[in-house]
N, CA, C and O atoms as CSV, one atom per row, in Angstrom:
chain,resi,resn,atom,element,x,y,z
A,1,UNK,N,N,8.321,142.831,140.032
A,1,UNK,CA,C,9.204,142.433,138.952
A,1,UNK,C,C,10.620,142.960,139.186
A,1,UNK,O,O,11.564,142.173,139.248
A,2,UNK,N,N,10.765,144.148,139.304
A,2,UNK,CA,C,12.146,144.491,139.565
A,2,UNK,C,C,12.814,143.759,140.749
A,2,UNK,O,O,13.964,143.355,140.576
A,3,UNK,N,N,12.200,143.547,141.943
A,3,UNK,CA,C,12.653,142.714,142.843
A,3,UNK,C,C,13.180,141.511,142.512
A,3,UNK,O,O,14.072,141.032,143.212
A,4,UNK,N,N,12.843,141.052,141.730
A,4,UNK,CA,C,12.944,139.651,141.101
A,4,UNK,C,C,13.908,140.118,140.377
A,4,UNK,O,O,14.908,139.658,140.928
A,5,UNK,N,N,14.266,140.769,139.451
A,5,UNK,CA,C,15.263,140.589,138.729
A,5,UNK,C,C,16.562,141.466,139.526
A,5,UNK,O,O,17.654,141.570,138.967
A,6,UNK,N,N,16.286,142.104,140.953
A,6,UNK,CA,C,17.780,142.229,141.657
A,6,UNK,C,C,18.031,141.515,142.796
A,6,UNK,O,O,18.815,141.873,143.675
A,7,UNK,N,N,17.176,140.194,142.798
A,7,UNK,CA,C,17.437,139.157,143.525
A,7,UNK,C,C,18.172,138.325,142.692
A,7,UNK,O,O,19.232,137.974,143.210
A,8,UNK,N,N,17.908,137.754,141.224
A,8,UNK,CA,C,18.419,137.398,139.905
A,8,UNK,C,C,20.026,137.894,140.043
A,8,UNK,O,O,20.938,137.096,140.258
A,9,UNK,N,N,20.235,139.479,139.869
A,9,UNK,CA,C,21.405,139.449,139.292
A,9,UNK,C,C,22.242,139.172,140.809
A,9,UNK,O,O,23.253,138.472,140.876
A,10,UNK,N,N,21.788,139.667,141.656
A,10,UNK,CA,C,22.291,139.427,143.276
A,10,UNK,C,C,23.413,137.786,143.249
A,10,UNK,O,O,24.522,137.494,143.695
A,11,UNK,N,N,22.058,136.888,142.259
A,11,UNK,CA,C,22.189,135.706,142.627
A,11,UNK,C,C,23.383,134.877,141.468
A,11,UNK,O,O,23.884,133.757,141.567
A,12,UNK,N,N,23.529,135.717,140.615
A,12,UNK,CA,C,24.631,135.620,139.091
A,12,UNK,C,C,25.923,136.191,139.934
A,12,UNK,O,O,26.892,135.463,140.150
A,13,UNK,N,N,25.845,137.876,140.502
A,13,UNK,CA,C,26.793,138.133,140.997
A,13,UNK,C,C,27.735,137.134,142.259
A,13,UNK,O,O,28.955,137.020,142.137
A,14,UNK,N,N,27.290,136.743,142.948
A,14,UNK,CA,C,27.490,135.765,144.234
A,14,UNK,C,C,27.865,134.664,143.717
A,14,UNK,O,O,28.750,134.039,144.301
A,15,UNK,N,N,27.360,134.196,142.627
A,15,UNK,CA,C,27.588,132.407,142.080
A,15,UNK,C,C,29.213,132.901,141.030
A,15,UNK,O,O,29.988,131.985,140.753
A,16,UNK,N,N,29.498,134.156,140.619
A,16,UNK,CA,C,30.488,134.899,139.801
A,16,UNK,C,C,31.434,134.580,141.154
A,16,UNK,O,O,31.781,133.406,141.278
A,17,UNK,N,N,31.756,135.278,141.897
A,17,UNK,CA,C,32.599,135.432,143.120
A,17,UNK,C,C,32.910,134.020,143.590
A,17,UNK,O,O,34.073,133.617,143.559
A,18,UNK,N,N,31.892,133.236,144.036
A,18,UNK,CA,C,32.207,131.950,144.650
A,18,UNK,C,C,32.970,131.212,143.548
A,18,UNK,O,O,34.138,131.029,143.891
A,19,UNK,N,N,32.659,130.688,142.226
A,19,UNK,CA,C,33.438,130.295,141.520
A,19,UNK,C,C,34.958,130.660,141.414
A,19,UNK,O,O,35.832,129.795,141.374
A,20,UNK,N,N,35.257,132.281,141.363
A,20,UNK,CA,C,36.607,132.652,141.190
A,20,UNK,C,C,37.431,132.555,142.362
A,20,UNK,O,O,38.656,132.679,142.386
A,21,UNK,N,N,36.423,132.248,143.644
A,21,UNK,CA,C,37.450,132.063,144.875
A,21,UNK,C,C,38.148,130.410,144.909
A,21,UNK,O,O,39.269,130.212,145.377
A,22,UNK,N,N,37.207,129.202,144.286
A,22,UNK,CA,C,37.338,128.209,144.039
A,22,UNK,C,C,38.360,127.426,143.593
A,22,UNK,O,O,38.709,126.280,143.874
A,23,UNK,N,N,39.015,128.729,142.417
A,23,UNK,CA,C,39.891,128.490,141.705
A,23,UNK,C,C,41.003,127.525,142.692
A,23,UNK,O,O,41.172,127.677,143.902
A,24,UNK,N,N,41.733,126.444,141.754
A,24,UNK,CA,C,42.965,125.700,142.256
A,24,UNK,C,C,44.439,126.720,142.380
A,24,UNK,O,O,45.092,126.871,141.347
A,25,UNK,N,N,44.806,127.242,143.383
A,25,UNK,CA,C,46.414,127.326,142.915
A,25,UNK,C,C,47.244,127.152,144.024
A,25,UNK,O,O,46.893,126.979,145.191
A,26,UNK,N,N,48.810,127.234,143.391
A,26,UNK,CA,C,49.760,126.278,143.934
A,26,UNK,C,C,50.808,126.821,144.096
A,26,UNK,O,O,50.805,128.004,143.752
A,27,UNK,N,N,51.960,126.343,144.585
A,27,UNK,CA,C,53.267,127.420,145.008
A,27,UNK,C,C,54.259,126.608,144.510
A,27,UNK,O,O,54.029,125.432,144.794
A,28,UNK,N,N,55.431,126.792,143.779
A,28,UNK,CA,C,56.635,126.110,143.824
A,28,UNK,C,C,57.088,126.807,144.479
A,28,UNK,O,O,56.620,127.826,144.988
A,29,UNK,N,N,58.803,126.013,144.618
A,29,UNK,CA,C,59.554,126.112,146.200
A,29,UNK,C,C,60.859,125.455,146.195
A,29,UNK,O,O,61.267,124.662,145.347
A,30,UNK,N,N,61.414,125.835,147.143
A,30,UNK,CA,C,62.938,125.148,147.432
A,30,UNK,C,C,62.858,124.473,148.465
A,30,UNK,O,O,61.911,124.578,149.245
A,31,UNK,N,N,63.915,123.614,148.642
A,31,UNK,CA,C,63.674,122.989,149.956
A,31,UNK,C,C,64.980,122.179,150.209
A,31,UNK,O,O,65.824,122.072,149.319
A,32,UNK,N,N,65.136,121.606,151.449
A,32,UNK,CA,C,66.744,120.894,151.781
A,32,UNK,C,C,66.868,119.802,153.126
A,32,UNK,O,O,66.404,119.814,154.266
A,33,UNK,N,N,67.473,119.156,152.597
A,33,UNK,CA,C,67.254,118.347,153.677
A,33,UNK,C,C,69.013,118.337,154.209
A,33,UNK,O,O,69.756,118.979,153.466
A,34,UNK,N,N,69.639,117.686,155.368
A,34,UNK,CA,C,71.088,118.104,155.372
A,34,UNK,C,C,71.386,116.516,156.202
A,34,UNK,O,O,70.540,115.871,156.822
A,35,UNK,N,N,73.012,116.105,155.963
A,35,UNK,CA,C,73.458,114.939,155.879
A,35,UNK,C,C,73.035,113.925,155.600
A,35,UNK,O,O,72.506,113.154,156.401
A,36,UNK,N,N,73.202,113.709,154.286
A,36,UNK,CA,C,73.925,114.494,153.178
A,36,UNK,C,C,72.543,115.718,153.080
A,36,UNK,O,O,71.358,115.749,153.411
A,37,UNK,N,N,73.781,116.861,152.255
A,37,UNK,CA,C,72.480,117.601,151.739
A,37,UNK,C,C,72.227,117.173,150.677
A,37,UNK,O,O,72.944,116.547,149.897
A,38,UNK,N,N,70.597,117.674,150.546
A,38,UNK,CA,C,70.076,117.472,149.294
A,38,UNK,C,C,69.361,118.700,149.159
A,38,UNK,O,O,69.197,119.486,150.092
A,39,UNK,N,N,68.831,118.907,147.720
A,39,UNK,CA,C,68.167,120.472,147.163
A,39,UNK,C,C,67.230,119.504,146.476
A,39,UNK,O,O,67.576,118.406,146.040
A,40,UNK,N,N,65.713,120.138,146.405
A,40,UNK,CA,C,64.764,119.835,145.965
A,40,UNK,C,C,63.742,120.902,145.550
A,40,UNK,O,O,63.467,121.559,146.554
A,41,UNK,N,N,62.863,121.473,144.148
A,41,UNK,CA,C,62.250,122.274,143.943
A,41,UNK,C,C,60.833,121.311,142.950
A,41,UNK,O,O,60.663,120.715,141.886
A,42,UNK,N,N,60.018,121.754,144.343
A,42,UNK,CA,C,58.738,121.234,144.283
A,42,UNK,C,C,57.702,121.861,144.123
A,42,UNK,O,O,57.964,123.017,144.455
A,43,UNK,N,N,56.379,121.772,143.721
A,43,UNK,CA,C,55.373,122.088,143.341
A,43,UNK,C,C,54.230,121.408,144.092
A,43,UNK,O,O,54.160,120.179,144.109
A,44,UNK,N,N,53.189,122.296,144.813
A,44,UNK,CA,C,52.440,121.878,146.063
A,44,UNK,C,C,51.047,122.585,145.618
A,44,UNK,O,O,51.121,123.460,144.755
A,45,UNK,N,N,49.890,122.278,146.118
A,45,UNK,CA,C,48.676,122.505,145.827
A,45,UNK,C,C,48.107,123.091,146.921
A,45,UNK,O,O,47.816,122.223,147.744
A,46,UNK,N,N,47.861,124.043,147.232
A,46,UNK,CA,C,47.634,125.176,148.359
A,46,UNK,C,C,45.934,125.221,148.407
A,46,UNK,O,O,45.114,125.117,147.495
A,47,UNK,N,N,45.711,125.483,150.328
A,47,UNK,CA,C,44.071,125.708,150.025
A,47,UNK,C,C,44.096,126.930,150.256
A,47,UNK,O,O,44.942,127.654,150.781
A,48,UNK,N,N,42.807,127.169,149.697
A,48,UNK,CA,C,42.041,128.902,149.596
A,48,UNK,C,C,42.750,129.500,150.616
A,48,UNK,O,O,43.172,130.593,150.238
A,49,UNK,N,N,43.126,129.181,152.008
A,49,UNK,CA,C,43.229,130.126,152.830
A,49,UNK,C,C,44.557,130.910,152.602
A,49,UNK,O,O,44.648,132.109,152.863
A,50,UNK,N,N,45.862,129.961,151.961
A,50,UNK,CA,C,47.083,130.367,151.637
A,50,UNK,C,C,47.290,130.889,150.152
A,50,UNK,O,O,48.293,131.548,149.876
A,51,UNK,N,N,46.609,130.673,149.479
A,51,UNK,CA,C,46.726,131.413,148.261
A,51,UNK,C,C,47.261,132.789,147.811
A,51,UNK,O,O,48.194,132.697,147.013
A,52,UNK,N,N,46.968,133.770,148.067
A,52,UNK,CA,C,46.978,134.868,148.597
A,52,UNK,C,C,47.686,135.796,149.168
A,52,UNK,O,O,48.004,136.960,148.922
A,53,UNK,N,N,47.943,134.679,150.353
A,53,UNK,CA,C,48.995,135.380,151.281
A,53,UNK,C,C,50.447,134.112,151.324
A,53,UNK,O,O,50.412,132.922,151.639
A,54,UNK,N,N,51.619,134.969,150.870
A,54,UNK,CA,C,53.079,134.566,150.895
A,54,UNK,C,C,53.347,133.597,152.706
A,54,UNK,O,O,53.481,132.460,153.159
A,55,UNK,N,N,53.317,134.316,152.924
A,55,UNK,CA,C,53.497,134.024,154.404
A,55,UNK,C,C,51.908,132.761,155.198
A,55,UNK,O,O,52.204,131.831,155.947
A,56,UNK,N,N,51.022,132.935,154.965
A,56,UNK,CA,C,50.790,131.612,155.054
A,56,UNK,C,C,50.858,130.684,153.881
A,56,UNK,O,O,50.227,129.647,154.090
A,57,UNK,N,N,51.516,130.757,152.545
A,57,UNK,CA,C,51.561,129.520,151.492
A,57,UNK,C,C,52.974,129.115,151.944
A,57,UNK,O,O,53.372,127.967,151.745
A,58,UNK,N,N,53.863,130.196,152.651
A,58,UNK,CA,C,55.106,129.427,153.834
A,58,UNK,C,C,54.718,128.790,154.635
A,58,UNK,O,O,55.380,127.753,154.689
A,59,UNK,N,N,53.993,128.824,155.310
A,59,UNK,CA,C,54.063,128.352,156.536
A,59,UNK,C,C,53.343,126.616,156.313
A,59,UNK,O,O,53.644,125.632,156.989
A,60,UNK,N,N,52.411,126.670,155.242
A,60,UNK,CA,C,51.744,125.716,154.877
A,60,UNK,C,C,52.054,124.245,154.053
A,60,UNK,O,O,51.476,123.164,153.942
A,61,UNK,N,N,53.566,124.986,153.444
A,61,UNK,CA,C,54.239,124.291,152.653
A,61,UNK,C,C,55.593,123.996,153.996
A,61,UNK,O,O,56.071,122.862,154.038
A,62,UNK,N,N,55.918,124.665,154.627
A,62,UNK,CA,C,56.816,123.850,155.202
A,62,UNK,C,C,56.671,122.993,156.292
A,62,UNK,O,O,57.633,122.421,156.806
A,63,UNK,N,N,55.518,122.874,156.671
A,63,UNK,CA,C,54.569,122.048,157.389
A,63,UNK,C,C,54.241,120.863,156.577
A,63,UNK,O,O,54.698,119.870,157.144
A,64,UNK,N,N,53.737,120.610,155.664
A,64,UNK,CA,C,53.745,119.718,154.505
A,64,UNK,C,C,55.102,118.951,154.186
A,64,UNK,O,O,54.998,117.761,154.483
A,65,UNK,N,N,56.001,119.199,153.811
A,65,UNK,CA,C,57.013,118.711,153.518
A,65,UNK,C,C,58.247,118.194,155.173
A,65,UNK,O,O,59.009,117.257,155.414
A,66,UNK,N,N,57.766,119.533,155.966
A,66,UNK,CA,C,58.464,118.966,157.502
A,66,UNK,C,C,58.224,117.670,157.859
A,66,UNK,O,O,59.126,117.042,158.413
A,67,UNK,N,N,57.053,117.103,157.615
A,67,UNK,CA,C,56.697,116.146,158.024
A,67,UNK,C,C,57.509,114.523,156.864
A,67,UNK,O,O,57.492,113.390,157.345
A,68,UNK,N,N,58.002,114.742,155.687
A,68,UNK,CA,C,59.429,114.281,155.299
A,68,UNK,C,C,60.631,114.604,155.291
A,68,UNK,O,O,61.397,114.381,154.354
A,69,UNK,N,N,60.937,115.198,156.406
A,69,UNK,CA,C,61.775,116.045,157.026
A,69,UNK,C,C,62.812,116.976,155.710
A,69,UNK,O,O,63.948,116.668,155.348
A,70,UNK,N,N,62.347,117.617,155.438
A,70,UNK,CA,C,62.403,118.978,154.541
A,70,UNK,C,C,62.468,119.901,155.072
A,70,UNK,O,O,61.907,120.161,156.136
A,71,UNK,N,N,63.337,120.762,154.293
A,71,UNK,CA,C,63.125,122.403,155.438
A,71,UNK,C,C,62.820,123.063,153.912
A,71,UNK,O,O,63.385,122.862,152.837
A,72,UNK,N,N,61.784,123.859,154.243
A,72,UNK,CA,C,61.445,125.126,153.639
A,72,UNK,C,C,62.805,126.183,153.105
A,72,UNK,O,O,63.345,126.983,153.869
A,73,UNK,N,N,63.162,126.011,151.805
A,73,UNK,CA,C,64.334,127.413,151.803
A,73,UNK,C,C,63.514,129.042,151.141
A,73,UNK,O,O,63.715,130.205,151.491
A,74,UNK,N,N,62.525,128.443,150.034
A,74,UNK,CA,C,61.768,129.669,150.176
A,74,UNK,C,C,61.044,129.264,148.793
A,74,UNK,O,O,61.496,128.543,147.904
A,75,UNK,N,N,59.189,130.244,148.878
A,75,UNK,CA,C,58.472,129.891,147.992
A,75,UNK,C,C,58.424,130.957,146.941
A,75,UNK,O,O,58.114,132.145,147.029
A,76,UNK,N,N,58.875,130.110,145.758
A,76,UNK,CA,C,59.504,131.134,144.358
A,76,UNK,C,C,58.277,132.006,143.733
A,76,UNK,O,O,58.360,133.188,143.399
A,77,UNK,N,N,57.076,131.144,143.641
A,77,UNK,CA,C,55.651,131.914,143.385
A,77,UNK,C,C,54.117,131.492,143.492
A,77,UNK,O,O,54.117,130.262,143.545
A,78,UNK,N,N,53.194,131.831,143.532
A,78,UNK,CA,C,51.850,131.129,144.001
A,78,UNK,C,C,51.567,131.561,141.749
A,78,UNK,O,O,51.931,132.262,140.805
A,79,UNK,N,N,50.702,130.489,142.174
A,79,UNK,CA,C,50.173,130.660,140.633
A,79,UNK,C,C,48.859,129.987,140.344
A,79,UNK,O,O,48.548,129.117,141.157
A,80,UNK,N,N,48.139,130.179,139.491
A,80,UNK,CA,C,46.846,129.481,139.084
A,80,UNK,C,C,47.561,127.576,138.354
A,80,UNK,O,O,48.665,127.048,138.482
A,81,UNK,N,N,46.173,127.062,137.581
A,81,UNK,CA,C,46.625,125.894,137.402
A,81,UNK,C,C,47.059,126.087,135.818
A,81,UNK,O,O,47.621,125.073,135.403
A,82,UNK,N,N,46.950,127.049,134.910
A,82,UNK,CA,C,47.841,127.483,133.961
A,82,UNK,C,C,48.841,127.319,134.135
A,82,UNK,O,O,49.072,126.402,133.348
A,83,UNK,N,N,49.890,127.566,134.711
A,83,UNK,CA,C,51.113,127.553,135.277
A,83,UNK,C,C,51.937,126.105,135.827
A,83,UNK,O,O,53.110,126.031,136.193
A,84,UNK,N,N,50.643,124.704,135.732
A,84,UNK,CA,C,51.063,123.753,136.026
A,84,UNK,C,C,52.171,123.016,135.356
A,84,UNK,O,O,53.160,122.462,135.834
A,85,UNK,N,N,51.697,123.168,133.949
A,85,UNK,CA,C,52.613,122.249,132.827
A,85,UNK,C,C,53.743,122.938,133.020
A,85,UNK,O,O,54.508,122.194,133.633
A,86,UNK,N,N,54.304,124.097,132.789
A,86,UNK,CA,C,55.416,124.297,132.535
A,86,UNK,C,C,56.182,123.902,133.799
A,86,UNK,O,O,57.410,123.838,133.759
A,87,UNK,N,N,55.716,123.718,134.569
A,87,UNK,CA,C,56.850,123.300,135.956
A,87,UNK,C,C,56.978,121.953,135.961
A,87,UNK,O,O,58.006,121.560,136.512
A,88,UNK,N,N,56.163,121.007,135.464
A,88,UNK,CA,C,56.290,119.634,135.921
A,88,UNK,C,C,57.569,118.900,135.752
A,88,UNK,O,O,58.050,118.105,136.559
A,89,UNK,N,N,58.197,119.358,134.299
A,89,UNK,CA,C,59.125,118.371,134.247
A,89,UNK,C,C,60.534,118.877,135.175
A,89,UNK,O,O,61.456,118.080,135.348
A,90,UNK,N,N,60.582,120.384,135.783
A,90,UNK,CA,C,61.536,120.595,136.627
A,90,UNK,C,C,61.327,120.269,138.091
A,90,UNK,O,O,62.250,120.270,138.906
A,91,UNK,N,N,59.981,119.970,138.401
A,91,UNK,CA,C,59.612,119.379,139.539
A,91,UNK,C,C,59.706,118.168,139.823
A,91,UNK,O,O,59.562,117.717,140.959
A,92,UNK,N,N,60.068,117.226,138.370
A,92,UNK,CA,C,60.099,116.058,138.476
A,92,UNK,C,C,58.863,114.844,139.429
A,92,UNK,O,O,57.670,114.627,139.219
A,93,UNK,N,N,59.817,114.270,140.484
A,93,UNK,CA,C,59.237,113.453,141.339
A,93,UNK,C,C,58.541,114.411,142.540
A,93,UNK,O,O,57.605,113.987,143.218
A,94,UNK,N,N,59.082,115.680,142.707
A,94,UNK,CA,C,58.901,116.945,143.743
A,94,UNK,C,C,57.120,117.361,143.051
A,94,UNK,O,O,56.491,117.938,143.937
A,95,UNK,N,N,56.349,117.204,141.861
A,95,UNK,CA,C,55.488,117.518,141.334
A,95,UNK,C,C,54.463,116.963,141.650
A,95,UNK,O,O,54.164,115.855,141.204
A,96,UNK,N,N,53.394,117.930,142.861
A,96,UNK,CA,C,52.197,117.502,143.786
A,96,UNK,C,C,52.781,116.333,144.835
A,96,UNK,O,O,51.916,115.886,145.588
A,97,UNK,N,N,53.833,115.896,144.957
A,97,UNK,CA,C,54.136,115.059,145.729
A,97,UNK,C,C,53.098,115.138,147.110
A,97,UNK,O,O,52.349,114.298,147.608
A,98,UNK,N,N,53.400,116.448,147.450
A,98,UNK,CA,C,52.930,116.831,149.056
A,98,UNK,C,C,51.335,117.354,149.053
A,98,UNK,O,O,50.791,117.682,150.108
């Protein structure tokens, strides 16, 4: 019986963890393109691996957007999906675009 119930909580604890790693989050950002310049601050949807770490949610986002020839000027903050609404309407057309 006890085995069973610390295989049980084993199995609550593990299904706890995997869920919270799951979580969605995302980075807004600056960005520029030049002749003409333009300034753009966008909002991007990051996987698990960049979350976390600043320096790969850079590297991930300016890879993303390089490819509409964008340059990365710098990522303002990583955030959960709470944090979505209030950015959208300054993200405008820049909002999940990438």
């Amino acid at each position: 019986m006890k085995q069973i119930m610390q295989t049980a909580l084993f199995a609550l604890a593990l299904s706890l963890v995997a869920g919270a790693s799951s979580a969605a989050c995302y980075a807004d950002y600056k960005a520029k393109q030049d002749n003409p310049l333009r300034l753009h601050y966008g909002v991007i949807k990051l996987p698990d691996a960049a979350c976390r770490d600043r320096d790969r949610a850079a590297a991930f986002v300016a890879k993303k957007i390089g490819s509409a020839s964008w340059k990365l000027l710098s990522i303002i903050s990583l955030f959960d999906e709470s944090g979505l609404d209030k950015r959208k309407t300054s993200a405008g057309q820049f909002f999940l675009r990438f």
